[in-house]
MOPAC internal coordinates of N, CA, C and O (Angstrom, degrees):
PM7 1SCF
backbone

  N    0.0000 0     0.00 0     0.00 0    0    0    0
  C    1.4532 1     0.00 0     0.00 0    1    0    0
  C    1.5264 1   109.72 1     0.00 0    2    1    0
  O    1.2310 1   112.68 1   -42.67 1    3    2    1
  N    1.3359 1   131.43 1   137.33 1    3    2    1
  C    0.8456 1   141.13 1  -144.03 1    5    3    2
  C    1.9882 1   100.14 1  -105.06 1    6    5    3
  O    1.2310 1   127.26 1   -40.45 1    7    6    5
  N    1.2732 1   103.64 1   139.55 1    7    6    5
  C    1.7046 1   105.33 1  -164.80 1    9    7    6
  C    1.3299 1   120.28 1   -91.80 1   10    9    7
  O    1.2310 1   108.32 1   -70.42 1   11   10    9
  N    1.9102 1   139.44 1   109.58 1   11   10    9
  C    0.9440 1   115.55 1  -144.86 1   13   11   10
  C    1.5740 1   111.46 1   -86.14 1   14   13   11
  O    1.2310 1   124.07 1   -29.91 1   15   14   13
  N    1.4437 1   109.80 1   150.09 1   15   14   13
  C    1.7989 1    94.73 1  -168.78 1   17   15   14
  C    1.5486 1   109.52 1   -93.46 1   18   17   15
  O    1.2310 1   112.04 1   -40.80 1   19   18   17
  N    1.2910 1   132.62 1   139.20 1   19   18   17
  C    1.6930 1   138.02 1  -142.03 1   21   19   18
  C    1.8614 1    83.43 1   -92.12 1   22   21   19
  O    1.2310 1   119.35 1   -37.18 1   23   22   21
  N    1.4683 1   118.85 1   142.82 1   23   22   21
  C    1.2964 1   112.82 1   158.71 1   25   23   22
  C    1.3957 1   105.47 1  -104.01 1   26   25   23
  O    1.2310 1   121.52 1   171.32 1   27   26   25
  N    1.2488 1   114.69 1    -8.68 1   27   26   25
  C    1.7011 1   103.55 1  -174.87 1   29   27   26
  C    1.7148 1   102.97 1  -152.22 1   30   29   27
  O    1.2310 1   115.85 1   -17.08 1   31   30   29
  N    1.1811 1   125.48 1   162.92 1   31   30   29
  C    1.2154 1   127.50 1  -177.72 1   33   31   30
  C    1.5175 1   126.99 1  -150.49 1   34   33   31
  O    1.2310 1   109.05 1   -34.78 1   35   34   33
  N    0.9736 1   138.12 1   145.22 1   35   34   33
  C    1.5292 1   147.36 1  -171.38 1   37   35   34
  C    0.8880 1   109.98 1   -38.21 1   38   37   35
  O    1.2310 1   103.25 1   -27.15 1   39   38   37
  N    1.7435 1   148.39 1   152.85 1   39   38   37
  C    1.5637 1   135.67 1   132.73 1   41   39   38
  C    1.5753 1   114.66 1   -10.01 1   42   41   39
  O    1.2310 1   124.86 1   116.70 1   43   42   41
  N    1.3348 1   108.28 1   -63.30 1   43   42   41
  C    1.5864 1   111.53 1  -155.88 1   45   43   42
  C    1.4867 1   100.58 1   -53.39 1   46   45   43
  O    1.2310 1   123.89 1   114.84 1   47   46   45
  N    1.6593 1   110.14 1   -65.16 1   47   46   45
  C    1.2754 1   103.08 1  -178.65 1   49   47   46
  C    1.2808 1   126.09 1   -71.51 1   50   49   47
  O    1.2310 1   111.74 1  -168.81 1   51   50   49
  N    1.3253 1   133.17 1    11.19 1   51   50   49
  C    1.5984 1   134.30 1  -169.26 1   53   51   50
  C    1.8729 1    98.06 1   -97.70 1   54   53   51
  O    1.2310 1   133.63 1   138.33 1   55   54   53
  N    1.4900 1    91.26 1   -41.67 1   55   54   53
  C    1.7247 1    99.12 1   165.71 1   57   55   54
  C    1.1697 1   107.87 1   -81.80 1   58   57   55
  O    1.2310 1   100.67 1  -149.93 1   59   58   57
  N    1.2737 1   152.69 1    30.07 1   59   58   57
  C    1.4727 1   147.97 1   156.11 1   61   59   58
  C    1.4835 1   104.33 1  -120.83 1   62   61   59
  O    1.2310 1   120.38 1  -172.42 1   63   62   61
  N    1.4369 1   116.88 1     7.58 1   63   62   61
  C    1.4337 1   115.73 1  -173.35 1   65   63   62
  C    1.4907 1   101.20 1  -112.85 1   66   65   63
  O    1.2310 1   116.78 1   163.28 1   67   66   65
  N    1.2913 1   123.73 1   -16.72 1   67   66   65
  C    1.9436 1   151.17 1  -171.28 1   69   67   66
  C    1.1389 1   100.47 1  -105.22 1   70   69   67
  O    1.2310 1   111.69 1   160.52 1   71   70   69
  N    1.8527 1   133.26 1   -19.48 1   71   70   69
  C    1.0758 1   105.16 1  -156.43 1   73   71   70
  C    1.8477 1   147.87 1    61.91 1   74   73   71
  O    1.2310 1   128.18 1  -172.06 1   75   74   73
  N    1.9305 1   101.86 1     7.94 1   75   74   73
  C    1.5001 1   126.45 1   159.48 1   77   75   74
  C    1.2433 1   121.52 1   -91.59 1   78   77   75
  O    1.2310 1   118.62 1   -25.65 1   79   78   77
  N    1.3582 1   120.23 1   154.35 1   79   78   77
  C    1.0723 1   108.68 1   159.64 1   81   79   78
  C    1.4482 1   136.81 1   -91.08 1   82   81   79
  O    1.2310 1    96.86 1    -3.04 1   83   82   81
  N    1.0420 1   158.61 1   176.96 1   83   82   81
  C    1.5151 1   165.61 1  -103.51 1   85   83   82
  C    1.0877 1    94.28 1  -122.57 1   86   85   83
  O    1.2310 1   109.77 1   152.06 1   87   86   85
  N    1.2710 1   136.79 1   -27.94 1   87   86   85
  C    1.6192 1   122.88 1   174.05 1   89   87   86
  C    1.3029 1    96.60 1   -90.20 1   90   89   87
  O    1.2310 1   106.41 1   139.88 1   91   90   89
  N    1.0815 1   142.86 1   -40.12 1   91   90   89
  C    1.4549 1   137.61 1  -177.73 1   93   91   90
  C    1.1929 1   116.25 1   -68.75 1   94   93   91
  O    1.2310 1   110.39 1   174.39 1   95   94   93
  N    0.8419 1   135.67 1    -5.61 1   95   94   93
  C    1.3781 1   139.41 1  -155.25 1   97   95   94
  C    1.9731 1    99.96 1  -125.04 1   98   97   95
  O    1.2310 1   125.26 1   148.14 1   99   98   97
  N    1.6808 1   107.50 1   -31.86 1   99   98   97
  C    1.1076 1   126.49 1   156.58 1  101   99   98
  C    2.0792 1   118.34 1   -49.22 1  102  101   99
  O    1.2310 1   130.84 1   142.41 1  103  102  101
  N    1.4179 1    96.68 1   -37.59 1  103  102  101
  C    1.4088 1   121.09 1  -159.54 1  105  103  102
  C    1.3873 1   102.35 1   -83.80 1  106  105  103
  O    1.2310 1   123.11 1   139.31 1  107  106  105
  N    1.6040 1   111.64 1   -40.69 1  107  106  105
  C    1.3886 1   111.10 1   178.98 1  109  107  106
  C    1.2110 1   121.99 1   -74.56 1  110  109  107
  O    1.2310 1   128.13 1   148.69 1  111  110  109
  N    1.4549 1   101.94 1   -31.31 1  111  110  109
  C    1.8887 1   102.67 1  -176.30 1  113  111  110
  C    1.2674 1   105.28 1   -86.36 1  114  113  111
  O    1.2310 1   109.72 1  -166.85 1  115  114  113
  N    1.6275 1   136.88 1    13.15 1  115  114  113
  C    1.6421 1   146.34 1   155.66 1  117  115  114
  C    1.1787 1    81.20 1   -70.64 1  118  117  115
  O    1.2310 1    97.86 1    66.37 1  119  118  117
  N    1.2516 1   157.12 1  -113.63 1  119  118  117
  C    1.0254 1   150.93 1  -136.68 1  121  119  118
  C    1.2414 1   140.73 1   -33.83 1  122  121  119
  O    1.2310 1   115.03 1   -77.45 1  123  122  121
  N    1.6843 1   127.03 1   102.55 1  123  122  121
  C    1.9463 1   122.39 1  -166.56 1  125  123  122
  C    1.8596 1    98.72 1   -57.49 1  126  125  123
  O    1.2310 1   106.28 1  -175.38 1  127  126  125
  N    0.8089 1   143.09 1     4.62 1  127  126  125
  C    1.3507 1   112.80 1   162.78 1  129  127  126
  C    1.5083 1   127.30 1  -118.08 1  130  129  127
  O    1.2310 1   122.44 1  -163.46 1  131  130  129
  N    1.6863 1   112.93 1    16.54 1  131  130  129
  C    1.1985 1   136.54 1   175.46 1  133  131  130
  C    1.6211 1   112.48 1   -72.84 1  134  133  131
  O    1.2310 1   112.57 1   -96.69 1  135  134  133
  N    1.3761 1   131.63 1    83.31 1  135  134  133
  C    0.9635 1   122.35 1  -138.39 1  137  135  134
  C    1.9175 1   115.62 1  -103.80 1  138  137  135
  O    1.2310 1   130.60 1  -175.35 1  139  138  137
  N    1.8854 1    97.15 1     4.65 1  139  138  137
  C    1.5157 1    98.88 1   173.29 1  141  139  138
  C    1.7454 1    99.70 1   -99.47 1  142  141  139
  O    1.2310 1   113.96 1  -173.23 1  143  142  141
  N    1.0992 1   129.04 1     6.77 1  143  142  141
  C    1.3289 1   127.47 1   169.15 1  145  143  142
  C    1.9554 1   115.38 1   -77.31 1  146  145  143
  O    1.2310 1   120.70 1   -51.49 1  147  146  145
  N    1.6044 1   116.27 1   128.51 1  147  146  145
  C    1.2013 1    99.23 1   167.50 1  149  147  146
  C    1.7211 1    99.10 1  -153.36 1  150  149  147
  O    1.2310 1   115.90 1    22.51 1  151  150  149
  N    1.2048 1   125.39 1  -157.49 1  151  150  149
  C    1.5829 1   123.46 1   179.28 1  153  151  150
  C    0.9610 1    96.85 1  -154.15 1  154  153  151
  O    1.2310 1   124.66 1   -44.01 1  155  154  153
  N    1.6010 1   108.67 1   135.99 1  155  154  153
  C    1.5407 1   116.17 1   131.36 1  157  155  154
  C    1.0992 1   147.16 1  -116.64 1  158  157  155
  O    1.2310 1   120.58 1   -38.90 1  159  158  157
  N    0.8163 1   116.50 1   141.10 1  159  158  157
  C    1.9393 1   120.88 1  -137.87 1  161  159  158
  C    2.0258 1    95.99 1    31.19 1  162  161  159
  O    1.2310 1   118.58 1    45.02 1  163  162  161
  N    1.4872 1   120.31 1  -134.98 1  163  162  161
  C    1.0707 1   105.05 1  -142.32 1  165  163  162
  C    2.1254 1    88.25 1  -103.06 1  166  165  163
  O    1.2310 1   125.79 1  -143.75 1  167  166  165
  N    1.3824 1   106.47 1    36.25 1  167  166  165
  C    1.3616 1   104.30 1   168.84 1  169  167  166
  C    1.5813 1   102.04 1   -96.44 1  170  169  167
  O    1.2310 1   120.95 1   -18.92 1  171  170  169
  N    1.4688 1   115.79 1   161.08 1  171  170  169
  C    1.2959 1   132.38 1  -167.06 1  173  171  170
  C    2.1109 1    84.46 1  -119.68 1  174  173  171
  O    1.2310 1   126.26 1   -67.72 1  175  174  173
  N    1.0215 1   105.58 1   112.28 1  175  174  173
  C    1.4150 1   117.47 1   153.54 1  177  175  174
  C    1.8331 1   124.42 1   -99.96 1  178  177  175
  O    1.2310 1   118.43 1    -9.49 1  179  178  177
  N    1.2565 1   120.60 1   170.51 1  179  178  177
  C    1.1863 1   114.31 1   165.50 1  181  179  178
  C    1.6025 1   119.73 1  -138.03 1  182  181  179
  O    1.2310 1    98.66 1   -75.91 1  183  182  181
  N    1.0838 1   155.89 1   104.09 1  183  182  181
  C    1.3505 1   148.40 1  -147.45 1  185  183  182
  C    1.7534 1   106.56 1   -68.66 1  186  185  183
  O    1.2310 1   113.91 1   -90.57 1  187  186  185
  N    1.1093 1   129.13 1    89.43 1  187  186  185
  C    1.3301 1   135.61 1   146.12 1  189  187  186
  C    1.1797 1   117.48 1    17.22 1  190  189  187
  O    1.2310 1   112.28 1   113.13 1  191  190  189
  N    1.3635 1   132.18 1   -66.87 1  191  190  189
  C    1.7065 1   158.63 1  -176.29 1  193  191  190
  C    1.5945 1    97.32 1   -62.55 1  194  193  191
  O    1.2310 1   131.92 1   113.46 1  195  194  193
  N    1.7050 1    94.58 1   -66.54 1  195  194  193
  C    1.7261 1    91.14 1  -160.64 1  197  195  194
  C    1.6130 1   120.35 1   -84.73 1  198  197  195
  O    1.2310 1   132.02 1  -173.83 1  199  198  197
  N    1.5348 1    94.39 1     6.17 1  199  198  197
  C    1.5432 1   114.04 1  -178.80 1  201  199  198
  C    1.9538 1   100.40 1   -79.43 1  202  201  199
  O    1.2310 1   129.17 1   150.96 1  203  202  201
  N    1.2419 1    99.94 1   -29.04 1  203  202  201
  C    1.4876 1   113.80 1  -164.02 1  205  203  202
  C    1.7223 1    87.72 1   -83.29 1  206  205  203
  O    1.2310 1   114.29 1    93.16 1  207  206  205
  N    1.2173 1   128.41 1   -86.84 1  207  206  205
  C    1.3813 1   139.30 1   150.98 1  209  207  206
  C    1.5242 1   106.91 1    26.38 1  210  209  207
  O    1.2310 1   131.19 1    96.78 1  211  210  209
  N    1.3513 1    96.01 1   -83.22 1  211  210  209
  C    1.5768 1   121.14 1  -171.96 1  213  211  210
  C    1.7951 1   112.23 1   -56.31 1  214  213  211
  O    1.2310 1   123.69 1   140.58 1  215  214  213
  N    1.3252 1   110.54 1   -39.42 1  215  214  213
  C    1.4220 1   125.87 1   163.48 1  217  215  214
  C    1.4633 1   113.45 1   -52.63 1  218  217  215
  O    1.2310 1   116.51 1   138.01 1  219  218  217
  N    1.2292 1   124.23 1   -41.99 1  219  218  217
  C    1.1806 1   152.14 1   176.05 1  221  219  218
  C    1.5802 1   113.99 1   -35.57 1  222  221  219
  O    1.2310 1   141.70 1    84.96 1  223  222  221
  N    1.4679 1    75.47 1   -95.04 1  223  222  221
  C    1.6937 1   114.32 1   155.16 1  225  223  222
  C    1.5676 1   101.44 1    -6.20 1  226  225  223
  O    1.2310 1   121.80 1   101.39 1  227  226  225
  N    1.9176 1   114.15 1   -78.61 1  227  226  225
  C    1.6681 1   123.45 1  -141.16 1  229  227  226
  C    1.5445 1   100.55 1   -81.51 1  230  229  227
  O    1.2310 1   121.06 1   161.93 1  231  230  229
  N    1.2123 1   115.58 1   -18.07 1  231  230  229
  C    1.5515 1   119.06 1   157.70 1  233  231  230
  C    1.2391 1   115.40 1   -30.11 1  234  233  231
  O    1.2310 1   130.12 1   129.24 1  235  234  233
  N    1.3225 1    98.09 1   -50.76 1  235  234  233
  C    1.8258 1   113.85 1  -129.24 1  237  235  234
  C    1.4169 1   141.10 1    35.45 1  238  237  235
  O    1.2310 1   131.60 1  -150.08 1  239  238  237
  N    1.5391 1    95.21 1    29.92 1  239  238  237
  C    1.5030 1    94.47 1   174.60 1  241  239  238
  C    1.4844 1   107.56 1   116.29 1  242  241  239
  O    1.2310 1   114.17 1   169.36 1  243  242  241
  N    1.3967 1   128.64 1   -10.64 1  243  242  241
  C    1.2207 1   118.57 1  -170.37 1  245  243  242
  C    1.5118 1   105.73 1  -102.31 1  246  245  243
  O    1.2310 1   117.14 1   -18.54 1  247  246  245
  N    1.1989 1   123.04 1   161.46 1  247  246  245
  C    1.5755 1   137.63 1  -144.12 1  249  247  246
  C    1.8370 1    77.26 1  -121.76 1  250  249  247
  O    1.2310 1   136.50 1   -51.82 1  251  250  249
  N    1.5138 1    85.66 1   128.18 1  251  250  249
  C    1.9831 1    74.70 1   176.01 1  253  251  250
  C    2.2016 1    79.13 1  -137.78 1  254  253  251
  O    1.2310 1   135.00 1   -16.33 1  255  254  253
  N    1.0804 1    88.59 1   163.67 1  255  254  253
  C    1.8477 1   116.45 1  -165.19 1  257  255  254
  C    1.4614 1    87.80 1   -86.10 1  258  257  255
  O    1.2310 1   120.10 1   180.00 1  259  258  257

């Protein structure tokens, strides 16, 4: 059976995917330029892709061990 792949995911797990915790992760998606944060109706999602993206991003590029 074939495994379905998530495009978006909860607080809990979006902060278990960053390695934050749940208030922090609360803290980031307050923020207008946090850009894997969105809602529907009064759920807090996070986009999968741009969650990865955004990780990306705070690097800036550097390769860490």
């Amino acid at each position: 059976m074939e495994q379905i792949k998530k495009l978006s995911v909860e607080a809990k797990e979006a902060a278990q995917m960053i390695g934050v915790g749940r208030s922090k992760i609360y803290e980031l998606a307050a923020k207008p330029d946090f850009y894997p944060a969105f809602r529907i109706g009064r759920k807090l999602l996070f986009n999968v892709a741009k969650l990865q993206q955004w990780i990306d991003e705070q690097k800036g590029g550097h390769q860490y061990v």
